[in-house]
C-alpha positions in Angstrom: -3.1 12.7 -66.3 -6.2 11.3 -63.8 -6.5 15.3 -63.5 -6.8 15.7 -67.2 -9.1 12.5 -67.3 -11.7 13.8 -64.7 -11.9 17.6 -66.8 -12.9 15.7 -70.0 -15.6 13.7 -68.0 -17.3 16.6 -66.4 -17.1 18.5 -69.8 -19.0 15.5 -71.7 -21.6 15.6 -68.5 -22.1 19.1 -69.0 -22.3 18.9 -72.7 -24.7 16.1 -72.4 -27.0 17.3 -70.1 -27.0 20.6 -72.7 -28.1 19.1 -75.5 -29.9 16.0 -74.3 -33.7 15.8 -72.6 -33.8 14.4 -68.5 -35.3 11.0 -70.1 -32.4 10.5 -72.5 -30.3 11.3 -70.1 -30.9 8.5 -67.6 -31.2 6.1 -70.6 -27.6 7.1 -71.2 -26.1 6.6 -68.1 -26.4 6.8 -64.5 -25.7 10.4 -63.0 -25.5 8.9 -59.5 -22.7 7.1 -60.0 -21.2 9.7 -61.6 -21.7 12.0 -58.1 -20.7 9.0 -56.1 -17.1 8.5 -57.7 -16.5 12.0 -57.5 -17.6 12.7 -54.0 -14.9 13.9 -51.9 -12.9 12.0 -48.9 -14.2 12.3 -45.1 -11.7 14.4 -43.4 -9.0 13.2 -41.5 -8.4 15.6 -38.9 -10.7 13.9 -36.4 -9.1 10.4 -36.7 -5.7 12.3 -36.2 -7.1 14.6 -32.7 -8.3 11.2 -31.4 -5.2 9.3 -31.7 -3.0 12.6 -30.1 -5.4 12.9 -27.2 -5.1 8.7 -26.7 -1.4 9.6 -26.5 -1.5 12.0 -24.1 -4.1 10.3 -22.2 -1.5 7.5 -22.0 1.3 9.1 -21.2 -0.4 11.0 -18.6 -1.1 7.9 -17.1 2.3 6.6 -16.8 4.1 9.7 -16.1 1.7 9.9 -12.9 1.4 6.7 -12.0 5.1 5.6 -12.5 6.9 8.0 -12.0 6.9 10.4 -9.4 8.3 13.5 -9.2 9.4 13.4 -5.6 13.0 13.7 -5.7 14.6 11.5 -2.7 17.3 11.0 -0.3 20.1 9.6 -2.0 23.4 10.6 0.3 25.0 8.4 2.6 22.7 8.5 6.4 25.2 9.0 9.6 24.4 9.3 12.8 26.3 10.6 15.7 23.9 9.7 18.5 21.7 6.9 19.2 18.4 5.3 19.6 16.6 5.9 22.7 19.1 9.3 23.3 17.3 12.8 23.8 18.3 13.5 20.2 17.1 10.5 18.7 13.6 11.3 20.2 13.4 14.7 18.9 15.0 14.0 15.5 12.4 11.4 15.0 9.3 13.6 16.0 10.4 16.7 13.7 11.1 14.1 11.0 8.1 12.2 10.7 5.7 14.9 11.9 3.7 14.0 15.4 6.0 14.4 18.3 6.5 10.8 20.5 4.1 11.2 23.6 4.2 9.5 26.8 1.3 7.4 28.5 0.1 4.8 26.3 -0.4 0.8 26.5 0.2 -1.0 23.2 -0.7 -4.9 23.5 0.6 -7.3 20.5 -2.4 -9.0 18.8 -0.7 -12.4 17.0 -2.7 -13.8 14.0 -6.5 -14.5 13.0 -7.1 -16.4 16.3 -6.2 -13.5 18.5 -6.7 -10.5 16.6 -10.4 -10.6 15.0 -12.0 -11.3 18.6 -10.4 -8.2 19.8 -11.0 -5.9 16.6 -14.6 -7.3 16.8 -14.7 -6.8 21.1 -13.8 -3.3 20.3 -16.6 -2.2 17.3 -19.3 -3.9 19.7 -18.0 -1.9 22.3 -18.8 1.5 20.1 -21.1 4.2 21.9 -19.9 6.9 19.9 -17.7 6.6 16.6 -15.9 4.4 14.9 -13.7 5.2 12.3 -12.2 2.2 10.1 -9.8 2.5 6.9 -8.4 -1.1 5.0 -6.5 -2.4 2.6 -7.3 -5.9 1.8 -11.3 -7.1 2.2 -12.3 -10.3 0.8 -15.8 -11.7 0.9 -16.2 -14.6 3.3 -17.0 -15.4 6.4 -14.7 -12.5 8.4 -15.9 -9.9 6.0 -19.4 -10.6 6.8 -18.9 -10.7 10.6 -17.2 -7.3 10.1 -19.9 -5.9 8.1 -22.5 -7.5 10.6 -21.0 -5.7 13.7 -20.6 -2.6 11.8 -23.8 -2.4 10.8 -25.3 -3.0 14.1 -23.5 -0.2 15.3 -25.0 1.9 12.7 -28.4 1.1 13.5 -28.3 1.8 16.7 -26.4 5.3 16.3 -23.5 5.0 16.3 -21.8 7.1 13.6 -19.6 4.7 11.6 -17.1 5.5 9.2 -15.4 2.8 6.5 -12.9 3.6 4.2 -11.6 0.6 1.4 -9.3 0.7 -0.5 -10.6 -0.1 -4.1 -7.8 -2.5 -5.7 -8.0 -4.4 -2.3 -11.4 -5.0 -2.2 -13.1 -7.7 -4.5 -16.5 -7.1 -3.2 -16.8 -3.4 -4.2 -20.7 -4.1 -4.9 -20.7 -7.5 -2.9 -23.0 -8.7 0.1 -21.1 -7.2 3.3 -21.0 -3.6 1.7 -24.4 -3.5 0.7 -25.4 -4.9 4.4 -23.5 -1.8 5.9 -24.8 1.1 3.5 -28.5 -0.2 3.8 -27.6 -0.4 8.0 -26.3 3.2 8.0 -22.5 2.8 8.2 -20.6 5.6 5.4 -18.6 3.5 3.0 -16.0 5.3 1.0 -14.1 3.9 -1.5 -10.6 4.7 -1.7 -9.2 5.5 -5.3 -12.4 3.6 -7.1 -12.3 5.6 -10.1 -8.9 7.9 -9.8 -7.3 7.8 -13.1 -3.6 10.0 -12.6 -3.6 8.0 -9.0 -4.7 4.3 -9.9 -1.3 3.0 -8.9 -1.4 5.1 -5.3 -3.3 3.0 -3.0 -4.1 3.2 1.3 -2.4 0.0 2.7 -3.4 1.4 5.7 -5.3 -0.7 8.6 -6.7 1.7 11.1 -9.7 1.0 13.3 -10.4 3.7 16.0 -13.5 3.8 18.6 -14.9 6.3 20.5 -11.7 8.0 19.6 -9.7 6.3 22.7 -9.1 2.6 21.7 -6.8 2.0 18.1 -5.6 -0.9 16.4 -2.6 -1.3 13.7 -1.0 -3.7 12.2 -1.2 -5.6 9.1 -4.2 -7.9 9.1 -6.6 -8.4 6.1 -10.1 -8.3 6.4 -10.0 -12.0 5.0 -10.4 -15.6 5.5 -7.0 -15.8 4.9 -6.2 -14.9 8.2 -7.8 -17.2 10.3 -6.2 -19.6 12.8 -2.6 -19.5 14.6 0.0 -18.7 12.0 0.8 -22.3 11.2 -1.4 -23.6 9.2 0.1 -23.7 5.4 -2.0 -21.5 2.9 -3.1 -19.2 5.6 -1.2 -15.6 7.0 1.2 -15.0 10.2 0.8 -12.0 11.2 0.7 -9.2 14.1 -1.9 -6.4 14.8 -1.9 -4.0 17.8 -4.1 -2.8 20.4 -3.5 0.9 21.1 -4.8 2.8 24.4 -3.7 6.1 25.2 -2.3 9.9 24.0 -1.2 8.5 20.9 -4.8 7.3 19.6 -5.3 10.5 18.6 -2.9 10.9 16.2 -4.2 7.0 14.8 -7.6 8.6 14.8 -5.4 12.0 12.2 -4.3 9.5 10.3 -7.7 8.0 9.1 -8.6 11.7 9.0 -6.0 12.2 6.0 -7.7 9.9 3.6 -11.4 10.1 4.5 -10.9 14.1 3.5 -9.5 13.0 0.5 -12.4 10.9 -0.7 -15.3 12.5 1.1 -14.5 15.9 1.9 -16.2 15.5 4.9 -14.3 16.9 8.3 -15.2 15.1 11.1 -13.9 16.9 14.8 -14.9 17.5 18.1 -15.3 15.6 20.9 -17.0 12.2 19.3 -13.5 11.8 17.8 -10.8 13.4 19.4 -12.0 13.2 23.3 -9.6 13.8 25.9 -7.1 11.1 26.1 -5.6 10.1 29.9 -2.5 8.8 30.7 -3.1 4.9 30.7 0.4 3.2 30.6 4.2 4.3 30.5 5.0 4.1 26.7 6.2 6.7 24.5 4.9 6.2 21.1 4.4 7.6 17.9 2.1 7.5 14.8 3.9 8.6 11.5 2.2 8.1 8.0 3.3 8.2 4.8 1.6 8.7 1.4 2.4 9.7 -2.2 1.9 13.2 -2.5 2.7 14.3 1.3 5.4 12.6 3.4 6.1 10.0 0.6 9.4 9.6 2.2 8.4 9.1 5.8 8.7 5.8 6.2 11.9 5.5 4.8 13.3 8.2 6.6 12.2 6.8 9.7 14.1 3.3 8.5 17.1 5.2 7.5 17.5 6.9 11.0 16.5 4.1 13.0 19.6 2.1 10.6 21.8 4.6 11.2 21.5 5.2 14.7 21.8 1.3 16.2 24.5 0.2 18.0 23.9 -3.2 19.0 21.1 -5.0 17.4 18.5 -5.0 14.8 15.9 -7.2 13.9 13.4 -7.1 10.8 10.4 -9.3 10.4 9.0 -8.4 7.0 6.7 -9.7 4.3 8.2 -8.3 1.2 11.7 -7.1 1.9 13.2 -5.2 -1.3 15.8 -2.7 0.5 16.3 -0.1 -2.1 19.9 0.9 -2.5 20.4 3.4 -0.1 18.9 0.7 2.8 21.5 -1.7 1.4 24.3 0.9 1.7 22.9 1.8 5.7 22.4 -1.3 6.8 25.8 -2.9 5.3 27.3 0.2 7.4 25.6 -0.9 10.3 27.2 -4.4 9.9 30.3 -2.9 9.6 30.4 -0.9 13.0 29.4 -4.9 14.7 25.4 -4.3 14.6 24.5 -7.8 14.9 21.2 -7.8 12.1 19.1 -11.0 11.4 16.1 -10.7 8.8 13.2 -12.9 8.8 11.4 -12.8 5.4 8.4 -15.6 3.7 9.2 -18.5 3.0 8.0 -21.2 -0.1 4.2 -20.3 1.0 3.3 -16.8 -0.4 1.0 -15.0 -2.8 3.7 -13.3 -4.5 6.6 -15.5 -5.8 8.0 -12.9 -8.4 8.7 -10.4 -5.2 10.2 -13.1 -3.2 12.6 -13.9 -6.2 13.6 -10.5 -6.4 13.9 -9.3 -3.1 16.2 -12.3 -2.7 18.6 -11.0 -5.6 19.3 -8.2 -2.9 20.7 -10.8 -0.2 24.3 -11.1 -1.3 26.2 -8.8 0.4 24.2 -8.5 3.7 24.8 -12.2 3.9 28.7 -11.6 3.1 28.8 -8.8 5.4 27.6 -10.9 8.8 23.3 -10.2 8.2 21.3 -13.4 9.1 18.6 -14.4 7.1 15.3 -17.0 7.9 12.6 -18.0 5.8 9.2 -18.6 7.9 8.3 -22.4 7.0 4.7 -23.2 8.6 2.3 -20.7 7.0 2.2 -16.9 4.3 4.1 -14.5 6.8 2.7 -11.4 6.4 4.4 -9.4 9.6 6.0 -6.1 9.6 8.1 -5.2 12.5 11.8 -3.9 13.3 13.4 -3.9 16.6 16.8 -1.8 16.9 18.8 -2.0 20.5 16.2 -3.5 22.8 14.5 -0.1 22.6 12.7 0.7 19.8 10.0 -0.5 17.7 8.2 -0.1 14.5 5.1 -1.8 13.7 2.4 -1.2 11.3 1.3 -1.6 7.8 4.6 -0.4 5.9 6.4 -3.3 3.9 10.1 -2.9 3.1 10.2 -2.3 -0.5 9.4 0.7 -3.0 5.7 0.3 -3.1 5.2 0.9 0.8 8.5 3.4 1.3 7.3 5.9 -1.9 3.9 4.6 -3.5 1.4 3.5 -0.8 -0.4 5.3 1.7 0.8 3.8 5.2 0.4 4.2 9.0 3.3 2.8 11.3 3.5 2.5 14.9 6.6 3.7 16.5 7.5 2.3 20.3 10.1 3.6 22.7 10.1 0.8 25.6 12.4 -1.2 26.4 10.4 -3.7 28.8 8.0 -3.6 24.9 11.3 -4.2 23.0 12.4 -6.6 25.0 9.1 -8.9 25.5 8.8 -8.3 21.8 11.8 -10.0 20.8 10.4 -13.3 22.4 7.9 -13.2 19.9 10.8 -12.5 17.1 12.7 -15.3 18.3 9.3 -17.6 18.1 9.4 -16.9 14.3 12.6 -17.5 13.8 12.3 -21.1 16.0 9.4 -22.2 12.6 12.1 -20.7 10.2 14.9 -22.1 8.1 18.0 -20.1 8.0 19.7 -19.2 4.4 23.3 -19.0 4.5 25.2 -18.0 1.8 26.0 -21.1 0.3 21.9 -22.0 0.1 21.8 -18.5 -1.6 24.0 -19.8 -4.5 21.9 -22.5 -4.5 18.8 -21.7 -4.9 16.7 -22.4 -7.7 18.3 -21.7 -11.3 14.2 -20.7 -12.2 14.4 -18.4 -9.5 17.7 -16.8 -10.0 16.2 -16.3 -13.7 13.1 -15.1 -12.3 14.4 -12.3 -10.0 16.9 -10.8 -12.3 15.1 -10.5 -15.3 12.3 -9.1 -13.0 14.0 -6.6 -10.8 14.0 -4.6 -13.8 10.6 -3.6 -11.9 11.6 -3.3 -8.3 10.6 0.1 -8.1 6.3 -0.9 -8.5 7.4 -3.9 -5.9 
């Protein structure tokens, strides 16, 4: 019918316009309209290939970002020998890549008050290189200080490499990084505009000069991390001083990112000079990242589970064992491993991942663990002990972010007199924490018993 209607219209047009002159025909009626109403539709075919490529654009995204293809180790971990034995040493340094070399001196950096001065002694100390890659930089007083001794350092010719992490930063464009790119000093930043890798980020602290002195740990270039590791609102935490063999493979860790993001190969003697034996520990770098050796650091919790036979002690910020930790360390329980767990207390930035890594507490509690919650201040360390002979230190958290998502640099220590000096500092923690028991786990909060259940459902980003 409209069809019908629309053929007897444009017949009467053409008639009209026949037998009609131009001037009647505008006294008549308006042509215009006439080609207005019948002008045809815009095509739809552009709206439609915008709205696909959104999609794939977004699912892109996720798929990439939150879900990796990795596939990982998911079968029960035994081990038949343990830490400190000959196989334990070679299992360890095929597993996580760099061998465990002999030589070195690590000295335990605790909090703001202790570890800035040294980090700061060391860049002022620069005659040659210094290579620096960081996680969390917040503009303030420490960050300027930083930036000031870096840049100095520049300017007087010293080549000076900083790599920052983009999400960690909130300064990309701020005061201390414009002081160190007019001084000199190559800023990189890590990720800034990475659209398939936003969710992979370098939680890595590494600070090497003149390719012979290191530091690790987990400190934030921050405010936050002033004073003694009392004070409420502020961080507890532990950095290293590294001397030694092992520097170099510190110094091939910073190397794996600052290729990524500049593509710039920096060798030779300036950074890996010849490195004297300086002390009598065996030690190890590992790393770990997302697309290479995204299962490093877990491995290397796994094994070090698995192969204790007396004790083990974890200090850790965000502790979110996935299941295959739970399943190791209820093992190790089981065989009379004596474990005690020192996690954050009320004070943290992150109350959600508290919540949920306490949903996880249950049956380690059940099975004979001990757990402590660090009162005074945020505590923000990350070290495991295991028999009074082995160490792990570094930047590596244990949950899913830092075991499969981040990129991370640990420090590995086979010492006993380390170990055991160590352990005082272990047992200081637990002296400002308040143990949990399993009745105080039942009776926690019903806000946060709501809060980590309903949010576990997102472990795996935690």
């Amino acid at each position: 019918m409209v069809c019908g209607l629309l053929q007897t219209q444009l017949a009467f047009v053409r008639a009209a316009s026949s037998h009609c002159d131009k001037a009647q025909l505008r006294t008549g009626f308006d042509t215009n309209a006439v080609k207005l109403r019948f002008r045809p539709e815009s095509p739809q075919w552009p709206k439609l290939l915008g709205t696909a490529a959104a999609s794939s654009l977004a699912t892109l995204f996720v798929t990439r970002n939150f879900f990796p293809a990795e596939k990982k180790v998911r079968h029960p971990i035994k081990a038949d020998y343990k830490v400190g034995d000959e196989v334990f040493v070679r299992t360890m340094g095929h597993l996580l890549g760099p061998p465990l070399v002999e030589g070195n001196t690590i000295t335990p950096l605790e909090n703001g008050d202790q570890i800035f001065p040294a980090m700061l002694s060391g860049i002022r100390s620069a005659q040659r290189t210094i290579t620096f890659e960081n996680f969390l930089f917040q503009e303030g007083e420490i960050s300027d200080v930083f930036a000031q001794a870096l840049a100095e350092r520049a300017r007087a010719g010293v080549k000076v490499h900083f790599l920052q992490d983009a999400l960690g930063c909130d300064s990309v464009h701020g005061r201390a990084i414009k002081l160190m790119k007019r001084a000199g000093v190559a800023v990189e930043i890590f990720r800034f505009v990475h659209f398939s890798r936003i969710n992979y980020r370098t939680h890595r602290k590494i600070l090497v000069i003149d390719g012979a002195l290191g530091f690790i740990g987990g400190v934030g270039i921050s405010d936050g991390w002033k004073g003694n590791g009392r004070i409420h609102g502020l961080w507890r935490d532990s950095h290293y001083h590294v001397r030694g063999p092992v520097v170099a493979q510190l110094q091939e860790a910073f190397m794996d990112n600052w290729l990524e993001t500049r593509a710039e190969l920096l060798h030779g003697d300036l950074y890996f000079p010849k490195l004297d034996s300086v002390g009598n520990q065996m030690c190890q770098i590992f790393k770990s990242s997302a697309g290479e050796g995204s299962d490093s650091g877990r491995l290397m919790l796994l094994v070090s589970i698995a192969a204790a036979r007396d004790r083990i002690r974890i200090a850790n910020a965000y502790f979110i064992p996935d299941n295959l930790t739970m399943q190791t360390l209820l093992e190790a329980l089981h065989r009379g491993v004596r474990v005690e767990i020192i996690t954050p207390g009320s004070d943290i930035d992150a109350k959600i991942v508290r919540a949920v890594g306490k949903t996880r507490w249950k049956p380690l509690l059940e099975a004979g663990a001990r757990f402590y919650e660090y009162q005074p201040a945020r505590f923000h360390c990350k070290y495991m002990l295991v028999d009074d002979c082995w160490a792990s230190v570094g930047s590596a958290n244990l949950d899913n972010r830092s075991m499969s998502l981040n990129e991370e640099a640990n420090l590995n220590v086979l010492d006993r007199q380390f170990v055991t000096a160590y352990a005082r500092v272990f047992d200081e923690d637990k002296i400002h924490s308040r143990e949990v028991t399993i009745k105080d786990w039942h009776n926690r909060p019903w806000k946060e018993k709501i809060e980590g259940r309903a949010m576990s459902i997102f472990r795996s980003q935690m």
